[in-house]
C-alpha positions in Angstrom: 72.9 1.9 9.6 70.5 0.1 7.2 68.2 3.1 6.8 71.3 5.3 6.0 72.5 2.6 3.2 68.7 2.4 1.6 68.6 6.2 2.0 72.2 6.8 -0.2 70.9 3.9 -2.6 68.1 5.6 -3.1 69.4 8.7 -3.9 72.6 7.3 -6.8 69.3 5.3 -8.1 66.9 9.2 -8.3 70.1 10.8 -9.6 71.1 8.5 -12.2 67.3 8.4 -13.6 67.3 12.2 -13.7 70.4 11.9 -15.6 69.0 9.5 -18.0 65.8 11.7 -18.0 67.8 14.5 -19.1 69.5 12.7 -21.9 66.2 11.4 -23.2 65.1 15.1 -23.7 67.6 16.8 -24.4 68.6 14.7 -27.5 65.9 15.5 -29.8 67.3 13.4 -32.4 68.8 10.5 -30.7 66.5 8.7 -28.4 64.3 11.5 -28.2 62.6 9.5 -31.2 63.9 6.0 -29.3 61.0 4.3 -32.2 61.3 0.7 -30.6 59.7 -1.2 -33.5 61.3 -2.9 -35.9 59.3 -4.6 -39.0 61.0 -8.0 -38.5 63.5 -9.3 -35.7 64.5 -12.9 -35.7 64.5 -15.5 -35.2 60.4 -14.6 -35.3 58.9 -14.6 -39.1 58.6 -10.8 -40.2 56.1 -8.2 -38.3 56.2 -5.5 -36.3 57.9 -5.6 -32.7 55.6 -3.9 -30.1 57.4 -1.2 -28.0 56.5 -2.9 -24.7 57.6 -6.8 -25.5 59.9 -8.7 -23.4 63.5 -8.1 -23.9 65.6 -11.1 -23.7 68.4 -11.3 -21.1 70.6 -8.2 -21.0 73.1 -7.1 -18.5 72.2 -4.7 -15.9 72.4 -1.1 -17.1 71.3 -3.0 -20.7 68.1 -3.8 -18.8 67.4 -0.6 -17.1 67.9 1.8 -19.9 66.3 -0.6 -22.1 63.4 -0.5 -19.8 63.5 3.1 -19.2 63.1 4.5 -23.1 60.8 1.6 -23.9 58.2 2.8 -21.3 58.7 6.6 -21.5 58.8 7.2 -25.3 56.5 5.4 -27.7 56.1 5.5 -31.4 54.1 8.4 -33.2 53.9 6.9 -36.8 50.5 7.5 -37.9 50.8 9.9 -41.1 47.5 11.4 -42.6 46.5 10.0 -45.6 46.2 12.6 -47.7 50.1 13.4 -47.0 50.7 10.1 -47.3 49.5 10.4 -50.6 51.7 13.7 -51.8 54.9 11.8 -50.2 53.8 9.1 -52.9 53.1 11.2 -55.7 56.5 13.3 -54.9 58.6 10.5 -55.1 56.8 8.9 -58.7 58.7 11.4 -60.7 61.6 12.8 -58.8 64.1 16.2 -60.7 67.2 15.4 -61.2 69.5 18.6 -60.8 72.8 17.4 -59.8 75.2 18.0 -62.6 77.1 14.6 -62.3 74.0 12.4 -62.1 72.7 14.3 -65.0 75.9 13.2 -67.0 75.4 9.5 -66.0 71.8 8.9 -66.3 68.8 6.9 -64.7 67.4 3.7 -65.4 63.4 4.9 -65.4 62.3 1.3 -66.7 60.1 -0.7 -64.3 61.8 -3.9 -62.9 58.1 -5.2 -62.2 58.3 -8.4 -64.0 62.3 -9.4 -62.9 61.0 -9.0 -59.2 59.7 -12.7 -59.2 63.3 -13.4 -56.5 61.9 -15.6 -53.5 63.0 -12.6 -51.3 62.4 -14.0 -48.3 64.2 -17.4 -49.4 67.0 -15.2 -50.4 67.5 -13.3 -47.3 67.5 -16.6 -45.4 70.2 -18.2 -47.2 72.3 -14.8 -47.2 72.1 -14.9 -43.5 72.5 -18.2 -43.0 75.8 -18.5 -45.1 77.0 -15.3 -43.7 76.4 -16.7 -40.1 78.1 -20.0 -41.1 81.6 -18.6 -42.2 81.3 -16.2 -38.8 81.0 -19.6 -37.1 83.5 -21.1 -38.9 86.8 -21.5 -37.0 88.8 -22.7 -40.3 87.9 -19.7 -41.9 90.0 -16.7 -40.7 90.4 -13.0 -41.4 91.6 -10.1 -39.3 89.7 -8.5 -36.8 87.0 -12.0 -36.9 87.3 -12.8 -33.5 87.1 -9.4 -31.8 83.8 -9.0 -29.9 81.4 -5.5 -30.6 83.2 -4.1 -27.3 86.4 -4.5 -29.0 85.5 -2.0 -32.1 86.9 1.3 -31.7 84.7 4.0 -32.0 86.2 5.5 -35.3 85.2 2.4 -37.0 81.8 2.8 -36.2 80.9 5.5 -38.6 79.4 3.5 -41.2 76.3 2.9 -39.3 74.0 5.6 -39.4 70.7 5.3 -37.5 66.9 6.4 -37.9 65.4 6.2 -34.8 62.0 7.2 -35.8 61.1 4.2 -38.3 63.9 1.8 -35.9 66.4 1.0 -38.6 70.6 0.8 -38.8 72.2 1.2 -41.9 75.7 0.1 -42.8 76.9 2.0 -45.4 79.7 0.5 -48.0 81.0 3.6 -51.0 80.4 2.3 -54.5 77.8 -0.2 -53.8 74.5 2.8 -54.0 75.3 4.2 -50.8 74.8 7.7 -52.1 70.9 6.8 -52.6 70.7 4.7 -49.4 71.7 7.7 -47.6 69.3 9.9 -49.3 66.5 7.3 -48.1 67.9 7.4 -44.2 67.5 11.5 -44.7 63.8 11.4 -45.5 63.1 9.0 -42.8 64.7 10.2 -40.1 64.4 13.3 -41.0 67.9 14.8 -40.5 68.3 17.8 -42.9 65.4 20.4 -43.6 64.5 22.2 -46.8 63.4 26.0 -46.2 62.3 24.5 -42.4 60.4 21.5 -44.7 62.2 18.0 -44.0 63.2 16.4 -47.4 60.4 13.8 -49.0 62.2 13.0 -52.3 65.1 11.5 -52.1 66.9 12.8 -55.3 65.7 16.2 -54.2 68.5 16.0 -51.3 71.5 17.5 -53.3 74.9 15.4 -53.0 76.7 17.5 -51.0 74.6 17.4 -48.4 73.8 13.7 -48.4 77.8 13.1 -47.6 78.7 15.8 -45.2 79.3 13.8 -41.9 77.2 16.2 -39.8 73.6 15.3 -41.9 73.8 11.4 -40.4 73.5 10.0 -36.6 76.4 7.3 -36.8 77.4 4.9 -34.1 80.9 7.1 -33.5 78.4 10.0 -32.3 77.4 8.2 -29.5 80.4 8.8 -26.7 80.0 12.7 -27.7 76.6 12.6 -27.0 76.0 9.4 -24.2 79.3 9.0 -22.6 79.7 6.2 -20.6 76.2 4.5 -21.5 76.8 5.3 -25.4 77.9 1.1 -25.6 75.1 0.5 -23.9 72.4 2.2 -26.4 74.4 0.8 -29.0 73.8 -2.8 -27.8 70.1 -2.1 -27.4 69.6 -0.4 -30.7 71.1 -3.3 -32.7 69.0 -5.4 -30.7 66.0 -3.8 -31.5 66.8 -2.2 -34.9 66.9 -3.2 -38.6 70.1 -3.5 -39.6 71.0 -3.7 -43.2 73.7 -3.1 -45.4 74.7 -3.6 -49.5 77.3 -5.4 -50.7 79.3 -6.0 -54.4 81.1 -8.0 -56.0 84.4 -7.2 -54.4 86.5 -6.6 -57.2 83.9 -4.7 -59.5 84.0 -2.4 -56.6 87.0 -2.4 -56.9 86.6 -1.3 -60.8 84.1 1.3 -59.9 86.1 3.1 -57.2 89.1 3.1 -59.9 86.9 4.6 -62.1 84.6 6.9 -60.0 88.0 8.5 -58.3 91.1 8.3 -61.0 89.3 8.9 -64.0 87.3 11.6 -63.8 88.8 14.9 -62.2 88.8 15.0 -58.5 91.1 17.1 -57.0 91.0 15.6 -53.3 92.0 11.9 -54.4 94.1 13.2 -57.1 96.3 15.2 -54.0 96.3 12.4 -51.6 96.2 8.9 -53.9 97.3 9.9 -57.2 100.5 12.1 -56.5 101.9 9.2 -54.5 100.9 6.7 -56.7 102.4 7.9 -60.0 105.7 8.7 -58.1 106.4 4.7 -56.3 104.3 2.7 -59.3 105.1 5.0 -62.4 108.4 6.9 -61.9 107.1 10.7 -62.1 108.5 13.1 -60.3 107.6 17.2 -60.0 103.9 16.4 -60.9 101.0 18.9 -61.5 99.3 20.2 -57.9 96.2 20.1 -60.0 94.1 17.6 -61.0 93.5 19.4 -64.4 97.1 20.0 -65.4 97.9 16.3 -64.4 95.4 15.1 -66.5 95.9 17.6 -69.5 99.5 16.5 -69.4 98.6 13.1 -70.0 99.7 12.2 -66.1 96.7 9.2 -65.1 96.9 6.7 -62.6 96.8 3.5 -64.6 94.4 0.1 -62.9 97.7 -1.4 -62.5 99.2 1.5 -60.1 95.9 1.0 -58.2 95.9 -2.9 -58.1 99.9 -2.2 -56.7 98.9 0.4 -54.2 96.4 -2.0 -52.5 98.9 -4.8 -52.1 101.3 -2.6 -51.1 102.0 -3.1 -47.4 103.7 0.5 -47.0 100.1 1.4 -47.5 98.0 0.0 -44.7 101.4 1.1 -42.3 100.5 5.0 -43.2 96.8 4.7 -42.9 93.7 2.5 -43.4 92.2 1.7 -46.8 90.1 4.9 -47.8 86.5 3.7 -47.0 85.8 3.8 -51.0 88.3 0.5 -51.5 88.4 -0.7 -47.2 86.9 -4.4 -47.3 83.0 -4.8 -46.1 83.9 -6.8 -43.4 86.0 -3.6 -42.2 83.4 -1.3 -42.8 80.3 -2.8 -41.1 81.7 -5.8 -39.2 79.1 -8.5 -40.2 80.5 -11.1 -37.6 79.7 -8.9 -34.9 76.9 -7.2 -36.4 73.6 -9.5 -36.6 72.7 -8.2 -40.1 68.7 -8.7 -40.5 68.8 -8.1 -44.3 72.0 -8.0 -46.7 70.9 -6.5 -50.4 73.5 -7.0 -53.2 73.9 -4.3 -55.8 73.2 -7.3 -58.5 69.8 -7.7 -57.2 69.5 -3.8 -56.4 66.2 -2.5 -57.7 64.4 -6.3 -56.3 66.5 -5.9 -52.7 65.3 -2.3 -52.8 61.6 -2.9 -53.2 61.5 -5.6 -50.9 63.2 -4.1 -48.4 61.3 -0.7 -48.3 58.2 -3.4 -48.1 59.9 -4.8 -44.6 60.5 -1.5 -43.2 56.8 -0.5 -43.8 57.7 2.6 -45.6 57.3 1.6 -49.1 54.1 4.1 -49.2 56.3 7.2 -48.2 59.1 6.7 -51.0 60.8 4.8 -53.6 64.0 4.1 -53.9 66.2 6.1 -56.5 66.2 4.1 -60.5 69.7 3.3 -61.1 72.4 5.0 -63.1 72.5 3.0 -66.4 76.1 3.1 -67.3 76.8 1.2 -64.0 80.0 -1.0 -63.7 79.7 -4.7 -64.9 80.7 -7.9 -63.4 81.0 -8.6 -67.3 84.3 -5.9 -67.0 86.2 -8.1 -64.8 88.1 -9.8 -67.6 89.0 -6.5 -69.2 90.3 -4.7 -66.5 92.6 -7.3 -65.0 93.9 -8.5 -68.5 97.1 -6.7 -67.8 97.0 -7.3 -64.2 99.8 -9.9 -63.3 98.6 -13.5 -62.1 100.6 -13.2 -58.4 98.9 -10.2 -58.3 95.2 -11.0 -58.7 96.3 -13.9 -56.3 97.2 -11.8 -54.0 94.3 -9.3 -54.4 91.9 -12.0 -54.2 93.5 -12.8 -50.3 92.9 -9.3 -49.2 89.5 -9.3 -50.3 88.7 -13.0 -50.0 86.6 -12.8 -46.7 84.4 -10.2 -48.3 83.9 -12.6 -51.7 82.8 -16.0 -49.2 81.3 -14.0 -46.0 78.5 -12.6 -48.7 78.4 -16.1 -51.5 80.1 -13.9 -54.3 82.0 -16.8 -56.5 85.5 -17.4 -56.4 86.7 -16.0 -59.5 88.8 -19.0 -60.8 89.4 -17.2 -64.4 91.1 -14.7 -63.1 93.4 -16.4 -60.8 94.7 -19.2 -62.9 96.9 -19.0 -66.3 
């Protein structure tokens, strides 16, 4: 009777590492490229994390699987030098060919002599305050006490992973996420170029660097793992760099105003304007085009914006669009143990330092930024005609995302 128990146990325990065999191979950009090393994982100072160290206490299946990829797959990251060097020289002087980037401009000038941030210091005290306000059980916000397991699937797809250098990004729309995801493509190699894979980031052109299918994201997983899709997550964040950028919540706020009702964009104009201009503004049989609306005169003003997002018929019909949905919504920081939170303030110094962490600062820079880029200076301007209950009120919806990353409450613009 014993035999004939070992014997069944020993056949779900060959079946169910065939099955995990299978997946390893057959996903030839999941964990087909399981890279286990991460440049720094706390709480140890920053280094690399050798593929066959000690995991800490996982659960079960967490412990097999994580035992499983780490001994069958290791890294492959030795690069010749001489490409090494072309990937350098490639990325000194990248062509710009994308019409609106043109039209904005880049910021070529080094940022040498402003990089003299502790970063190191900085990251620790980001972190730390982040990690405080998680603790924090005065300091509430929706969603703050769910666990990981609790996140729905569809509000994973922020988080696009390279599993060739080890590293999770988070992205957040209007804080440089457009470049960020240009880096993750040469890294993990994701989208080709005549059979080539991409080595300059601003060679990748925009559309491409948005479509959903170009990125690995956490919301691929249950299409691709099933039932053990959680549990790769779990080990991934474990063993990953995460990181993510954040803003100044309401000069994102500015930007997205700007970057999606005041230039012509016929997709936001259809779904955001046409709704807004008929409850905020009184119009009725408005232009179907973007064009006509806006040679007609017919613009969403700031102020139908600032009354759409407090609006709470609009959460009741759908989420926040991802380009104005709080960071804590997006890339769930409590949950999330963030290894390195940049700030678009400190961009082109985050940047640097960050590449330096990841150990891939020799195979690209990051993009120069656009030069006309919105100001925290703006702030006063833009909510000049923006009733006091209503910044009030603003400031609550977005409050969690102004203390959970040290942005300042801003007292000027919520007092007479």
């Amino acid at each position: 009777m014993t035999k004939a128990r070992l014997l069944r146990l020993s056949v779900v325990l060959v079946s169910i590492f065939m099955i995990l065999l299978i997946i390893v191979y057959w996903d030839n950009v999941g964990t087909a490229h399981f890279y286990l090393h991460t440049s720094f994982s706390r709480p140890r100072s920053p280094g690399a994390v050798a593929a066959g160290e000690d995991w800490e206490a996982l659960p079960d299946v967490d412990e097999f699987l994580a035992k499983l990829l780490s001994s069958s797959l290791k890294q492959n990251s030795s690069i010749p030098r001489k490409t090494e060097q072309l990937l350098v020289q490639s990325s000194n002087k990248p062509m710009v060919s994308n019409l609106e980037e043109n039209v904005r401009g880049y910021d070529w000038s080094t940022h040498k002599d402003r990089n003299s941030l502790d970063q190191e210091k900085l990251q620790v005290e980001r972190q730390r305050m982040l990690r405080e306000f998680c603790a924090n059980s005065s300091f509430t916000f929706p969603t703050k006490e769910r666990s990981f397991d609790d996140i729905p699937n569809y509000e994973l797809n922020h988080l696009i992973v390279d599993d060739r250098h080890g590293v999770i990004y988070c992205y957040v729309p209007k804080v440089a996420c457009t470049n960020w995801k240009r880096v993750m493509i040469v890294l993990s190699e994701s989208l080709l170029d005549q059979g080539v894979p991409y080595r300059n980031p601003l060679d990748i052109p925009r559309e491409h660097v948005h479509n959903t299918s170009t990125h690995l994201t956490f919301n691929k997983f249950w299409r691709r793992y099933g039932k053990f899709s959680r549990h790769l997550m779990k080990i991934k964040l474990k063993k990953y760099t995460k990181f993510l950028f954040v803003r100044d919540p309401f000069v994102r706020l500015i930007s997205a105003f700007r970057s999606k009702f005041e230039l012509e964009n016929e997709d936001f104009y259809r779904r955001f304007a046409i709704p807004m201009l008929k409850l905020y503004s009184n119009h009725t049989n408005l232009p179907t085009s973007v064009s006509e609306a806006f040679g007609a005169g017919l613009r969403v003003s700031f102020s139908d914006f600032i009354q759409y997002l407090l609006d709470p018929r609009t959460e009741k019909m759908a989420p926040f669009n991802e380009h104005w949905r709080q960071v804590y919504r997006l890339c769930h920081p409590c949950q999330i143990d963030y290894d390195f939170i940049g700030k678009l303030e400190t961009l082109d110094e985050d940047a640097a330092y960050l590449l330096q962490l990841l150990k891939v600062d020799r195979l690209l820079r990051f993009p120069p930024s656009y030069r006309n880029r919105t100001a925290s200076s703006w702030e006063d301007n833009w909510f000049a005609k923006i009733p006091l209950a209503w910044r009030q009120q603003l400031y609550k919806l977005y409050e969690a995302d102004f203390v959970l990353f040290g942005y300042p409450k801003p007292e000027n613009l919520l007092k007479d």
